[in-house]
PLY file of the C-alpha trace (Angstrom):
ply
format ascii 1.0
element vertex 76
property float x
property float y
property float z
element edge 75
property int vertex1
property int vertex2
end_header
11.94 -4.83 -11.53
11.68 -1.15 -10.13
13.45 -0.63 -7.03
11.95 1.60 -3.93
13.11 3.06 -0.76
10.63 2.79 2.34
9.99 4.87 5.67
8.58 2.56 7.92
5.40 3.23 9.51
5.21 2.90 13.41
1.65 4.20 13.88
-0.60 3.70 10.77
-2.82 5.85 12.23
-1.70 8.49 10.18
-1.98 7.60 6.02
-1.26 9.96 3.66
-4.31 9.07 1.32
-3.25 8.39 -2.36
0.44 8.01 -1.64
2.31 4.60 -2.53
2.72 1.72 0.14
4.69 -0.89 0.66
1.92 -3.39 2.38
2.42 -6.66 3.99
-0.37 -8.50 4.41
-1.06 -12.04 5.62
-2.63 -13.56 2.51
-0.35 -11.88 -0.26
2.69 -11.05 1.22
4.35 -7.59 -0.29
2.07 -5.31 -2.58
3.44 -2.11 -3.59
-0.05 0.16 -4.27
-1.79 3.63 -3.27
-4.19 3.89 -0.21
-6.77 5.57 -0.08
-9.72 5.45 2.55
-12.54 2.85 2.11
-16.05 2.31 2.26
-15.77 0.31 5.48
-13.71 1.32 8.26
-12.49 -1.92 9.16
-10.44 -1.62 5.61
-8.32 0.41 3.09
-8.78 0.98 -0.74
-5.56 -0.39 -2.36
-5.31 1.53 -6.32
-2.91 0.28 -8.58
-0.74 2.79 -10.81
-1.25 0.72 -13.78
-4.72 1.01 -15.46
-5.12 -3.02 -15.85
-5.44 -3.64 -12.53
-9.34 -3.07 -10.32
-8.94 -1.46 -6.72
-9.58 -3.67 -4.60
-10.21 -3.40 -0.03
-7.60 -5.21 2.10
-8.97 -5.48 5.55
-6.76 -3.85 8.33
-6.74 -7.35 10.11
-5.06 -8.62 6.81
-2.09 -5.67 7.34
1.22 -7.36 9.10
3.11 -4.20 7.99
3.35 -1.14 6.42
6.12 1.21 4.86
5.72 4.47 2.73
7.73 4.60 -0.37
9.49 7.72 -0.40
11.79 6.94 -3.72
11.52 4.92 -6.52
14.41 3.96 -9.36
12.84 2.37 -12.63
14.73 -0.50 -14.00
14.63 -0.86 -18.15
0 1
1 2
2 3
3 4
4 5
5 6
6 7
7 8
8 9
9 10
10 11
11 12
12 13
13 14
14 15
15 16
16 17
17 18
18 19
19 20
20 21
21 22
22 23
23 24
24 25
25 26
26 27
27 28
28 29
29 30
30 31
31 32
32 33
33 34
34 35
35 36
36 37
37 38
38 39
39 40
40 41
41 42
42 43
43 44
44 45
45 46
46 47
47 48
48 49
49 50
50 51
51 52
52 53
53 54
54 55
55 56
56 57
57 58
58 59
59 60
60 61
61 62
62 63
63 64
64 65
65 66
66 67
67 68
68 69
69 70
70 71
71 72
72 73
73 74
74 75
């Protein structure tokens, strides 16, 4: 219900580690979650804000798109 504003990225060579992303990916479509590097090199570490949810990898041949968020408005 929150709504964000996104920068898109051109060259995703450069991540700001532990800042939010808007991701597209292939198999799940839109995730909004923090990067941060992985274990493998072939993927990134996507961390939830809320506690419930594991980090889980999303390989970079899964990643259609990416966008920083650079504002976010909570909705009540």
């Amino acid at each position: 219900g929150d709504i964000i504003a996104c920068s898109v990225m051109h060259d995703s060579a450069f991540i700001q580690w532990g800042k939010p992303y808007l991701i597209s990916t292939r198999e799940d479509g839109l995730i909004v979650k923090r990067l941060r590097k992985s274990d493998s090199m072939d993927s990134l570490l996507a961390v939830s804000d809320n506690p419930d949810y594991d980090p889980f990898t999303i390989p970079k041949s899964e990643i259609t798109g990416l966008a920083r968020v650079i504002c976010t408005i909570h909705i009540e």
